[in-house]
GUBASE-983426 format. One record per residue (C-alpha): x, y, z; residue in three letters. Coordinates in steps of 0.25 Angstrom, whole numbers, plus 5000, padded with zeros to 4 digits. Layout:
XYZALA ...
//
This chain:
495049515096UNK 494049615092UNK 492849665101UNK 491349605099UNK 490849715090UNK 492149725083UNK 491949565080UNK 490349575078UNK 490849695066UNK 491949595062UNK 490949475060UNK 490149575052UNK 491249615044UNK 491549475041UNK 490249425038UNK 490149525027UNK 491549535022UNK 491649455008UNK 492649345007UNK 493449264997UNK 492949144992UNK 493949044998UNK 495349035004UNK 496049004991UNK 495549134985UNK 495949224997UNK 497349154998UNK 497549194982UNK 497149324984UNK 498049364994UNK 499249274988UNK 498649374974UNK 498649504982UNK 500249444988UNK 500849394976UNK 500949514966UNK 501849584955UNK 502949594965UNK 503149454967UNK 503549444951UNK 504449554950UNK 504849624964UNK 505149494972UNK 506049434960UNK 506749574959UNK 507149584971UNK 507749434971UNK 508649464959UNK 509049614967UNK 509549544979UNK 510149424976UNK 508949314970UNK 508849204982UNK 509449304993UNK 508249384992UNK 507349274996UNK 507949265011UNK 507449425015UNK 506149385006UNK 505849265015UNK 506249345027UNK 505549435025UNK 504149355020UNK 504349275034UNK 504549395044UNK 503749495036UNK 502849455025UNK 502149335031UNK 501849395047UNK 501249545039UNK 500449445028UNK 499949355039UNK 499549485047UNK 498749545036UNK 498149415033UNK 497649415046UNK 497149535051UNK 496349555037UNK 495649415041UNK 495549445055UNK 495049585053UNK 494149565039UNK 494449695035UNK 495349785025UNK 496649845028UNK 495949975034UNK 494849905042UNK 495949805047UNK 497049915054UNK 496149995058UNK 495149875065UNK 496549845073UNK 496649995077UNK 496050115072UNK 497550185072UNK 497850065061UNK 496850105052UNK 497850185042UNK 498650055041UNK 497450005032UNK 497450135026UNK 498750125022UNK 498549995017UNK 497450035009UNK 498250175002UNK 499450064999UNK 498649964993UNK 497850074983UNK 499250134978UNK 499750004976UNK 498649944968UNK 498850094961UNK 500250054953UNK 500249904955UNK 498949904945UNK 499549984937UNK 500649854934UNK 499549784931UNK 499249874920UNK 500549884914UNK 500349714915UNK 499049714906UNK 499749804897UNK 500949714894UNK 500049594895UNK 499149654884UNK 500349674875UNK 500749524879UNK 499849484868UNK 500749544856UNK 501749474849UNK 502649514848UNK 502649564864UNK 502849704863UNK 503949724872UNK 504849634863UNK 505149744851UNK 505049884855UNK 505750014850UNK 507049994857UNK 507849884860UNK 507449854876UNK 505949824871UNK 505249774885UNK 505749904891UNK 505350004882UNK 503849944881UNK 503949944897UNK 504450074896UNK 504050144885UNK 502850064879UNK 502050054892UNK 502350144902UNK 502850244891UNK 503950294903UNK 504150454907UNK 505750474909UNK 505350514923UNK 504350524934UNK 504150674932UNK 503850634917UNK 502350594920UNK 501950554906UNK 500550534902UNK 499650414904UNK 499850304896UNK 498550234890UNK 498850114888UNK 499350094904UNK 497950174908UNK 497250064900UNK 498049974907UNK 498050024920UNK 496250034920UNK 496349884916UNK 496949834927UNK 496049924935UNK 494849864930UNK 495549724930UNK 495849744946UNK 494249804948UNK 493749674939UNK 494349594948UNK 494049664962UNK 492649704958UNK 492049614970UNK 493149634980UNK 493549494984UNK 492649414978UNK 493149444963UNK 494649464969UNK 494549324974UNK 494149274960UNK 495149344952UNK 496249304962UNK 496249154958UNK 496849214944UNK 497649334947UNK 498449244960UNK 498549104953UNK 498849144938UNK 500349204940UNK 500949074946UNK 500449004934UNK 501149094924UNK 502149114935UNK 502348964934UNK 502348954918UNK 503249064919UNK 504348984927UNK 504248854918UNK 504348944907UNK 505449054914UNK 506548914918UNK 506648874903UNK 507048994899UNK 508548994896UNK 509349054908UNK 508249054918UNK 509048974926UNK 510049114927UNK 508949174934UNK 508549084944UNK 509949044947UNK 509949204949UNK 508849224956UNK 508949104968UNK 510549144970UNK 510649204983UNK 511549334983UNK 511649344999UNK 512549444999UNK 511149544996UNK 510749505009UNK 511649605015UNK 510749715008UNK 509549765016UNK 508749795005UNK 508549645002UNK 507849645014UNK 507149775013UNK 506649724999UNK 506349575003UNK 505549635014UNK 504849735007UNK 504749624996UNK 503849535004UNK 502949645011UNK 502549684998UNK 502449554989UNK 501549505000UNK 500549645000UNK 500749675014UNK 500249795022UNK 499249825007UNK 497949795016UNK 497449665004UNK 498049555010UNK 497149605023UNK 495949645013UNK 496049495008UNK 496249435021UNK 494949515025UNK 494149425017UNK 494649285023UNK 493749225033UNK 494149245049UNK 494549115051UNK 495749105041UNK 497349045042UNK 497849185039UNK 499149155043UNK 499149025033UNK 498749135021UNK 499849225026UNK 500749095023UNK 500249075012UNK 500149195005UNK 501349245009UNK 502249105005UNK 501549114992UNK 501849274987UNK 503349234992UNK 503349114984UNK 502849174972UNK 503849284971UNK 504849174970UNK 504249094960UNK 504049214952UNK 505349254952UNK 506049114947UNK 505249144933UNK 505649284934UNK 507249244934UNK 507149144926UNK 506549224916UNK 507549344920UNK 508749214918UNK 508449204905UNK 508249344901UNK 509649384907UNK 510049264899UNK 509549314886UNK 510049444888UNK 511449394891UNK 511349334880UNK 511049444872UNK 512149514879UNK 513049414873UNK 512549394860UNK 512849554858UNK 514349544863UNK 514449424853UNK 513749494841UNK 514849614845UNK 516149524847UNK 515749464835UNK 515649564825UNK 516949654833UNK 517849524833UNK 517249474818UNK 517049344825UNK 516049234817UNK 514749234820UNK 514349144831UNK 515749114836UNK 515349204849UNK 514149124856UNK 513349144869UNK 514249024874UNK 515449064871UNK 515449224871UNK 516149234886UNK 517449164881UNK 517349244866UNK 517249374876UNK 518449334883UNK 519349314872UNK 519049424864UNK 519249504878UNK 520749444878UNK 520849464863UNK 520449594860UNK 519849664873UNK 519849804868UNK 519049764856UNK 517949684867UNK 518049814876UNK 517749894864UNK 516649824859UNK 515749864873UNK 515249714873UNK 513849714883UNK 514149654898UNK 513349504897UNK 513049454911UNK 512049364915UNK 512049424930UNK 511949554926UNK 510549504916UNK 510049454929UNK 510249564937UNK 509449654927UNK 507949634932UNK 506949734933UNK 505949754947UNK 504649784946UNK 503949814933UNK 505149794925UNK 505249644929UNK 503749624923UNK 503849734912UNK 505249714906UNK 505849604910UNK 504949504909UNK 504349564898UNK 505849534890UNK 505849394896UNK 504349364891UNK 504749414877UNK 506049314876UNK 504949194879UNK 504249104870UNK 502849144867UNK 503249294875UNK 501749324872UNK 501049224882UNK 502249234892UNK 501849394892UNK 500449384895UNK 500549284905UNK 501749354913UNK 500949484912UNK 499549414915UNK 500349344928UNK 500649474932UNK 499449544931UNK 498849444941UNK 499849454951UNK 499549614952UNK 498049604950UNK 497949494963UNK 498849604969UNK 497949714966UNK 496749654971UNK 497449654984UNK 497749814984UNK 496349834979UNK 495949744990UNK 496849825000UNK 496249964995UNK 494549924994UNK 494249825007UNK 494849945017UNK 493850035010UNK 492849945010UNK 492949895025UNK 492950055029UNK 491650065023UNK 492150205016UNK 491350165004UNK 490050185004UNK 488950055003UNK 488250094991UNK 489650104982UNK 489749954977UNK 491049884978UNK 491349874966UNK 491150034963UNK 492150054974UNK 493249954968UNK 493150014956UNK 493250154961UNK 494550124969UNK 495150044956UNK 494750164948UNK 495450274957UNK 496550184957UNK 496550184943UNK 496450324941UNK 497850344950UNK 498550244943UNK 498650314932UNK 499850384937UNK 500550264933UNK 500050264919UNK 500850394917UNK 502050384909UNK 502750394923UNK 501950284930UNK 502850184931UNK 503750284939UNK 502550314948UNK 502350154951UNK 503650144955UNK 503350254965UNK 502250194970UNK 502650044970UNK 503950084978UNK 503350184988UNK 501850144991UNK 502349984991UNK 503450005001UNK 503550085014UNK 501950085014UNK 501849945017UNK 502949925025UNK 502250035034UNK 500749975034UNK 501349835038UNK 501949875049UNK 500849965055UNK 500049835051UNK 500949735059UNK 501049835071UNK 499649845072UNK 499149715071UNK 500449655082UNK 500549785091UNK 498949865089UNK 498049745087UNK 498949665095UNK 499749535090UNK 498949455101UNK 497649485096UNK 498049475082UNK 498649335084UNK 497349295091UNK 496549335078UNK 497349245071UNK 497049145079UNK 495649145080UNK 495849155064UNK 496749045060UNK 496748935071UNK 498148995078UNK 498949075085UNK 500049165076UNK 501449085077UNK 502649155083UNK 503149195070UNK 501949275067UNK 502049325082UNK 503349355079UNK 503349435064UNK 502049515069UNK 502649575081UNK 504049595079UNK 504749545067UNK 503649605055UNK 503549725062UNK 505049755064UNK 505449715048UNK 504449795043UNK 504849915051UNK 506549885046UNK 505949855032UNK 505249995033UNK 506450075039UNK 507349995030UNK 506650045018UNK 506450195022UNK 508050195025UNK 508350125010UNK 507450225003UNK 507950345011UNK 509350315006UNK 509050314992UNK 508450424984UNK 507150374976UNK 507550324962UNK 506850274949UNK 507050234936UNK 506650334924UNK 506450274909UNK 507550324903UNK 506750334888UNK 508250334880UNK 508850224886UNK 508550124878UNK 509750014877UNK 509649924890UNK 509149934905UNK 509250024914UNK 508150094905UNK 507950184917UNK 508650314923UNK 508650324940UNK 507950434944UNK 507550504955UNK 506250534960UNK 506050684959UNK 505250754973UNK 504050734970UNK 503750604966UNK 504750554979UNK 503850644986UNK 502650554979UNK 503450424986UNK 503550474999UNK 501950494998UNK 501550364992UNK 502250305003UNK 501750375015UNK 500250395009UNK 499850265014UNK 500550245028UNK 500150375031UNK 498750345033UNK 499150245044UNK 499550375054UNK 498550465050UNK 497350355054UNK 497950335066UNK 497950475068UNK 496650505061UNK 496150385072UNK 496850445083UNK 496250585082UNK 494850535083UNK 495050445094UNK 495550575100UNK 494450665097UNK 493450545102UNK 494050555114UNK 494050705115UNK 492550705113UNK 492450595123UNK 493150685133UNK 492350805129UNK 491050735131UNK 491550665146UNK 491450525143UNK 492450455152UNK 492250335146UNK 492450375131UNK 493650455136UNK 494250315143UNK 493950235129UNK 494650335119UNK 495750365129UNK 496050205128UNK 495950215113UNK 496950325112UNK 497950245122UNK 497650115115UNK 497650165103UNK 496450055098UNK 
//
């Protein structure tokens, strides 16, 4: 436990630090800040990669001996310490203090690009209203894509091609920004009103979307699709590189919010419950977010398959001088074989289009594609396209705007607790200045090329940074705080005693998967030379709509940086800290004080 003045500071800090208003809303806001974009189109991506039901068994895995030990730790020392991410580290040991720094740096890059998908949201969503939606008839015949493509991001060929700024995207990008600041403008206190909306709205329409998703004709294709284990994907390790990394980043581990959050809870809290609780509940949601998503994926396979089919027919039809209506849906398989006996160089020679249902189902886009194109073409075949649009996009605009009050969060309490701002700038002067900075840097992703540049920073700042921070998070609070005196906190605040499982994951089991997953990821990527995928402008017949590039030096060199600027904050501190500690010391000896000499001696051995 801490000393008398570090307690007498502590009760201090506590008296004057605001809070939420109950327990219901700070349960919602970190369930908010957990349960974001990724859960409605990452998580069901990765099932249909690997195999649908055989994902699950690394994802739970992975939330068991991962996920719920790191959650339940941040939880913890957020509550315990009542501090942000910098404050927290660097209360446990000054050497720690770059682990909230790196937190902080990781958080502001994030909310950087992931705001900027809440403004290409409020763009579709205010083209919701038109009837007919504007992505069902567009100049050529693949109509969702070239309005992704061409009509909102207006696409550069390349990464090297910058383009100019897009208005419409600036206009849309400042309105989230002002959205967000609306919302934060109190801190907590307006978060935890808005969060009863933004965290409880999407499963309402999550819900209506799966009563609505299982009548549609061949919804029953996907599910069957999507909960039909292919074990045989176990034997690949990147299922288990991506369940893990999967789960780390759904639940918005290692950003410093979920610590900011937990800073504001009283002392005497069951942390360990709302690390249950949380953490069950984000797991859950990605799963009953996906059965709507397939179902919906079912049907359009189905419809295109259908359509398939119904242009073999309209060929064999016209080649063969067969009557109208003779060749059906039903009956087109036995009609293909016979004409395949009868005449097979005629069939061959008519270049008849390959109809599989599989195949369909395999076609599904990750990321911005799964919200922007494919769901956009499932929305337009549906009754009524207009209210199923505006309530899909305004669903996902509250999943990411919960999840930005979490970076935010992640970026202005470590500011604030180091009391680098000075008194007299109000609060809400200073919340508006970090939204406006970040504004002004985001507009790199307004460029023609900006959704090339979000890719780079979603798959470079959201990966090896976190995976970095957690473990020098986990290491310090089990090996430099000391897992006894942790596991005492806990006690004092929940009633209890940590269980051998938490004892286990903390010391031993946590550390050592984030350490395999971390190597196991630098040895994939090192294998493979970075790739993306370039709008190809004159391809316009089908998907793929893309041609695989490679990065040129320059930007890679750009990748390496955004994912070594934030980590590398935690050994300069350390460093940094070190070096005055040293010099202390030196003045200490120079002056002939024994006694100081002793005590900085012992701070360098001890290094606390």
């Amino acid at each position: 436990m801490f000393d008398m003045e570090a307690e007498s500071d502590e009760q201090k800090e506590i008296t004057q630090r605001p809070k939420g208003d109950n327990k219901i809303q700070y349960l919602l806001t970190c369930i908010g800040f957990a349960v974001g974009l990724g859960n409605v189109w990452r998580f069901p991506y990765l099932c249909q990669t690997y195999g649908g039901g055989a994902f699950l068994i690394p994802y739970v895995i992975a939330l068991v001996f991962e996920g719920l030990p790191l959650l339940h730790m941040e939880l913890a020392i957020g509550q315990r310490l009542r501090m942000g991410s910098v404050g927290v580290w660097s209360s446990i040991s000054p050497y720690q203090g770059g682990v909230g720094v790196a937190s902080m740096l990781v958080s502001f890059l994030v909310g950087l690009f992931y705001n900027m998908i809440l403004a290409w949201i409020l763009w579709y969503f205010f083209h919701s209203f038109q009837s007919p939606l504007p992505w069902r008839d567009c100049p050529i015949n693949i109509s969702v894509n070239y309005f992704w493509y061409r009509e909102t991001l207006n696409i550069t060929p390349n990464t090297e091609t910058s383009g100019s700024l897009q208005w419409w995207l600036v206009l849309c990008l400042a309105s989230a920004w002002c959205i967000v600041y609306i919302c934060f403008i109190r801190g907590i206190e307006t978060v935890g009103k808005a969060i009863y909306a933004t965290a409880t709205f999407p499963y309402l329409v999550l819900t209506i979307f799966l009563i609505t998703a299982l009548t549609l004709p061949g919804a029953s294709d996907g599910l069957i699709y999507l909960f039909t284990p292919n074990v045989k994907t176990l034997k690949n390790p990147k299922v288990w590189l991506d369940a893990a990394t999967q789960i780390f980043f759904s639940l918005s581990l290692a950003f410093g919010g979920l610590i900011a959050f937990s800073s504001y809870n009283p002392q005497k809290n069951n942390c360990e419950r709302d690390a249950l609780i949380v953490g069950c509940v984000n797991s859950f949601t990605s799963i009953y977010a996906s059965i709507p998503i397939f179902a919906i994926l079912g049907f359009k396979a189905n419809e295109n398959n259908n359509n398939c089919q119904n242009w073999n027919i309209l060929t064999l039809t016209n080649a063969f001088n067969i009557g109208v209506g003779n060749i059906t849906l039903e009956n087109y398989g036995e009609w293909l074989n016979y004409l395949n006996k009868t005449d097979p160089s005629e069939v061959e020679s008519l270049n008849l289009k390959a109809c599989n249902l599989q195949t369909f189902l395999e076609e599904v886009a990750s990321g911005t594609g799964l919200a922007f194109i494919l769901f956009t073409e499932a929305v337009i075949e549906m009754p009524a396209s207009q209210v199923w649009a505006v309530l899909f996009f305004v669903t996902l605009f509250c999943l990411g705007l919960s999840s930005m009050f979490g970076n935010l969060e992640g970026v202005l309490t470590p500011l604030l607790d180091l009391h680098i701002v000075p008194p007299w700038i109000p609060k809400e002067a200073f919340t508006g200045l970090i939204c406006l900075i970040s504004f002004a840097v985001a507009l790199i992703f307004t460029l023609g090329s900006g959704n090339y540049w979000l890719e780079i920073f979603n798959s470079y700042v959201g990966s090896v940074p976190l995976l970095i921070i957690a473990f020098f998070e986990i290491i310090a609070v089990a090996y430099v705080y000391g897992i006894n005196r942790f596991n005492d906190d806990i006690e004092w605040m929940t009633g209890r005693r940590p269980n051998i499982y938490w004892q286990a994951t903390w010391r031993f089991i946590s550390p050592f998967m984030l350490l395999v997953v971390f190597v196991a990821y630098v040895v994939i990527e090192a294998e493979k030379q970075p790739t993306y995928n370039a709008w190809n402008p004159d391809y316009v017949s089908s998907l793929p709509l893309a041609d695989v590039l490679h990065y040129p030096e320059w930007v890679f060199a750009i990748c390496v940086l955004l994912s070594i600027l934030p980590v590398v904050a935690i050994p300069l501190v350390a460093f940094y800290k070190f070096m005055c500690l040293l010099k202390n010391y030196t003045m200490n000896r120079h002056n002939q004080n024994p006694y100081a000499n002793d005590t900085y001696i012992n701070k360098i051995n001890n290094f606390q």
